[in-house]
C-alpha distance (Angstrom), angle and dihedral (degrees) to the residues before:
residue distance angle dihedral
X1 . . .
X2 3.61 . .
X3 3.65 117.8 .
X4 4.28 109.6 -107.9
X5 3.81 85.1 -140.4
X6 3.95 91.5 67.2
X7 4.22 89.5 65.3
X8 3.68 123.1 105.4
X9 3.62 108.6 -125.4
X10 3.54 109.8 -170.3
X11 3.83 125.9 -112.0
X12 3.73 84.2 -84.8
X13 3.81 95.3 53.9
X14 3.20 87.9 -111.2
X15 4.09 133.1 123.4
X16 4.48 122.2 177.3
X17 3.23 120.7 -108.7
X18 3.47 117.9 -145.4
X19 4.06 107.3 -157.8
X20 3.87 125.9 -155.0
X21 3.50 137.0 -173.2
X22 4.21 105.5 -119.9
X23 3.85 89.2 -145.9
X24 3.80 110.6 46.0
X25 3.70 98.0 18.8
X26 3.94 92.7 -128.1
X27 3.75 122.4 148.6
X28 3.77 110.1 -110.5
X29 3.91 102.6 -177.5
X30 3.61 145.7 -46.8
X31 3.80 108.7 -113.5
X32 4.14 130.9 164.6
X33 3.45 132.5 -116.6
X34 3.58 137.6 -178.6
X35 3.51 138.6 -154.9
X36 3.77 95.0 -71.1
X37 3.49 101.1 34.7
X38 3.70 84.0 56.2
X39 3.98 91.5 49.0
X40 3.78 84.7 52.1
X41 3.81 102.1 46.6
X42 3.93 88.3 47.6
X43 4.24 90.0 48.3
X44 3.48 97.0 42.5
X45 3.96 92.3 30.9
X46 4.12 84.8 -138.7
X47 3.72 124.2 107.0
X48 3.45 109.6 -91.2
X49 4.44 106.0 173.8
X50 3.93 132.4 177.8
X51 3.61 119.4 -109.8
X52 3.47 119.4 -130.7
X53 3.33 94.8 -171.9
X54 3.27 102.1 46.2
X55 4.03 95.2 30.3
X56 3.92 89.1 -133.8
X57 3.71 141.6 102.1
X58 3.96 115.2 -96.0
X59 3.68 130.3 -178.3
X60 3.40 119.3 -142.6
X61 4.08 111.6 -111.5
X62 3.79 96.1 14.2
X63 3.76 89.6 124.6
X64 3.60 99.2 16.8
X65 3.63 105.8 45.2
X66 4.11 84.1 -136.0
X67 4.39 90.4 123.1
X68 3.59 121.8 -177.9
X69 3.89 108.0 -130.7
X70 3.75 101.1 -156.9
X71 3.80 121.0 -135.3
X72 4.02 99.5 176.5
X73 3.92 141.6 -20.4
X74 3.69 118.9 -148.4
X75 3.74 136.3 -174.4
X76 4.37 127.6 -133.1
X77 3.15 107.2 -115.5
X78 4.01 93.0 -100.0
X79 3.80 85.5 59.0
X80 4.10 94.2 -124.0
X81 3.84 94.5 104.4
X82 3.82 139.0 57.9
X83 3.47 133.6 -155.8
X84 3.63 120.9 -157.1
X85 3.69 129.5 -166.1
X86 4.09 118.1 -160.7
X87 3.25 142.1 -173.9
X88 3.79 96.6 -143.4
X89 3.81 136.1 -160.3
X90 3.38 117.3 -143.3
X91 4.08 123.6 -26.7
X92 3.43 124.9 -16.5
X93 3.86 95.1 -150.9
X94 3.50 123.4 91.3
X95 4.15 85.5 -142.5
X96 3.65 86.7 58.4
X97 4.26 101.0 -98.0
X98 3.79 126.7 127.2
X99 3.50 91.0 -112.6
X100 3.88 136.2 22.1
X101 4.15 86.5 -137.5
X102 3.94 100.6 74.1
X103 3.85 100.9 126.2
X104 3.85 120.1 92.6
X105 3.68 109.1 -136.7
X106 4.11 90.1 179.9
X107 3.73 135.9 -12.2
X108 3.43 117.8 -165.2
X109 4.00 121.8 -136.4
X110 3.61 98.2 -150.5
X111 4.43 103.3 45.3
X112 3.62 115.5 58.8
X113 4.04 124.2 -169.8
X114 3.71 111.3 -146.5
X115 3.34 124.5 -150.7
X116 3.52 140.3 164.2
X117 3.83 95.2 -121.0
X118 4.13 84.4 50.7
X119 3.97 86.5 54.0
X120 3.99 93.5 53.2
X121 3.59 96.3 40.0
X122 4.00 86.8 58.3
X123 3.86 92.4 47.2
X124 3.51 91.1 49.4
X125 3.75 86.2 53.9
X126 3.86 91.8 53.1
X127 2.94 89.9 54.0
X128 4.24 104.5 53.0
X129 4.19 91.0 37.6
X130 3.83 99.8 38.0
X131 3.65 94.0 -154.3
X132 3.85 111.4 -157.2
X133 3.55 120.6 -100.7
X134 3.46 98.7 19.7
X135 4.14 123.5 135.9
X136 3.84 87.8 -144.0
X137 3.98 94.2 53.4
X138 3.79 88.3 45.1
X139 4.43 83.2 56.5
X140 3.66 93.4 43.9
X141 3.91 92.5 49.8
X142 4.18 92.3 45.2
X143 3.50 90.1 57.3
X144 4.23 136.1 -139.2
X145 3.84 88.1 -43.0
X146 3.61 95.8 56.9
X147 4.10 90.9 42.0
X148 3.70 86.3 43.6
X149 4.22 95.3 49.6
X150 4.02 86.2 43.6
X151 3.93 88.8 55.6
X152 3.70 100.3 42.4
X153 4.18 87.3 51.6
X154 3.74 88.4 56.0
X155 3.24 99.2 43.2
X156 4.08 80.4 58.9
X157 3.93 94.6 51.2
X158 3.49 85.8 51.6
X159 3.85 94.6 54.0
X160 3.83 85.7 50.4
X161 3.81 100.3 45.5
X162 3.50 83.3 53.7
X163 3.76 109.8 50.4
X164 3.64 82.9 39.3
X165 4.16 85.2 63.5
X166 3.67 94.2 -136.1
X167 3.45 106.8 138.0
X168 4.06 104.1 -170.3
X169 3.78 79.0 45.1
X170 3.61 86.3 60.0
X171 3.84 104.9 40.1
X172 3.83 88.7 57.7
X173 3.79 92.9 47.2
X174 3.69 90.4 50.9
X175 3.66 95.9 47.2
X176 3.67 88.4 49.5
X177 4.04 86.5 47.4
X178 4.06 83.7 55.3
X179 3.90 106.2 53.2
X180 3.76 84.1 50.7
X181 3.47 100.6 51.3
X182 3.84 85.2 43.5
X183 3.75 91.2 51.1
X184 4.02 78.9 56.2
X185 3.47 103.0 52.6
X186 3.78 87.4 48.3
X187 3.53 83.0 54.0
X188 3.58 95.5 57.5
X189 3.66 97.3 29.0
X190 3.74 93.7 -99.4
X191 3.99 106.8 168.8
X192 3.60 117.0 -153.3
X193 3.68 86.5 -131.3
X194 3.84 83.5 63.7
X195 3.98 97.2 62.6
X196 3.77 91.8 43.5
X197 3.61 93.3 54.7
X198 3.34 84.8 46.0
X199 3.53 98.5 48.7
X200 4.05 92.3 44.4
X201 3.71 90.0 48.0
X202 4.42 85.7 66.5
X203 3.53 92.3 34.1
X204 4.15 77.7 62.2
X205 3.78 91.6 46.0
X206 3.79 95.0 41.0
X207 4.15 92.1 54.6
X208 4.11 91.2 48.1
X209 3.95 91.3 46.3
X210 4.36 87.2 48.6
X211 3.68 84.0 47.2
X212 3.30 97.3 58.8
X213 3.49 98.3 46.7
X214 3.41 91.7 57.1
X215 3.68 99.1 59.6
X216 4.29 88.4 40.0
């Protein structure tokens, strides 16, 4: 662990903060901390900034209830920046947003970020407008049983891909496996934050039950 006396604090005392969600990755805000604030947030393992403002400590959700849970802080490589992941409760924008960085400065039409969030968000769309033509439409107006029959088949190409040890074979069947079972947990109203919660809440399990085997 790297000794908090190493970072550069400005000539304020001061060093940014760069907070991130530990589930979806997104940037929540850029905040400041200094030495104590720091000392606190690793102690009480909640974000606890400096105000510049208000030239005063402040912990994050003591009037709001919206606490910062933190996962990990890490320093740049120069040591004059933090980055610090969260598991968050509730919004982490004093005007009530997820994030304090909601306002597109550019978007470019050529480079496109993929993301799984992006992918859901579109099916979700496809599925309140219906455009015409569209193979996701056609699921949502079949029904569960069609989504249902279209998952269990690609579950099956994946099972054959695989035996078959062709892995490009294989990627594409699993991606194909994917955007159906998205298309049913849109269906069902399935978030993605739901599986990762999910998925984090065995992750949990799976590290106590190594844990103890270890000391068996």
């Amino acid at each position: 662990m790297l000794d908090i006396n190493t970072l550069k604090f400005d000539e304020k005392g001061l060093i940014p903060a760069i907070v991130v969600d530990a589930t979806s990755k997104k940037v929540l805000t850029l905040a400041y901390m200094n030495k104590e604030s720091l000392e606190i947030s690793i102690k009480e393992q909640k974000t606890c900034f400096f105000s510049r403002s208000r030239q005063e400590l402040w912990r994050k959700g003591e009037t709001s209830g919206n606490f910062q849970h933190i996962v990990s802080i890490t320093a740049d490589c120069d040591r004059d920046a933090l980055t610090v992941l969260v598991n968050k409760e509730g919004p982490a924008c004093h005007t009530g947003t997820d994030s304090c960085f909601n306002d597109t400065v550019f978007e470019s039409d050529e480079n496109h970020a993929f993301s799984i969030e992006g992918l859901y968000d579109l099916l979700v769309g496809r599925k309140t407008d219906k455009p015409e033509g569209s193979y996701t439409t056609y699921l949502f107006e079949k029904g569960i049983d069609k989504i249902l029959k279209k998952v269990g088949e690609e579950c099956t190409e994946v099972i054959i891909a695989g035996k078959a040890d062709d892995k490009a074979e294989t990627v594409y069947e699993i991606a194909d496996l994917a955007y159906h079972v998205m298309v049913l947990m849109v269906e069902m109203g399935i978030s993605v934050d739901d599986i990762k919660k999910e998925l984090a809440s065995r992750h949990i399990i799976d590290h106590k039950v190594k844990q103890e085997k270890m000391t068996k």
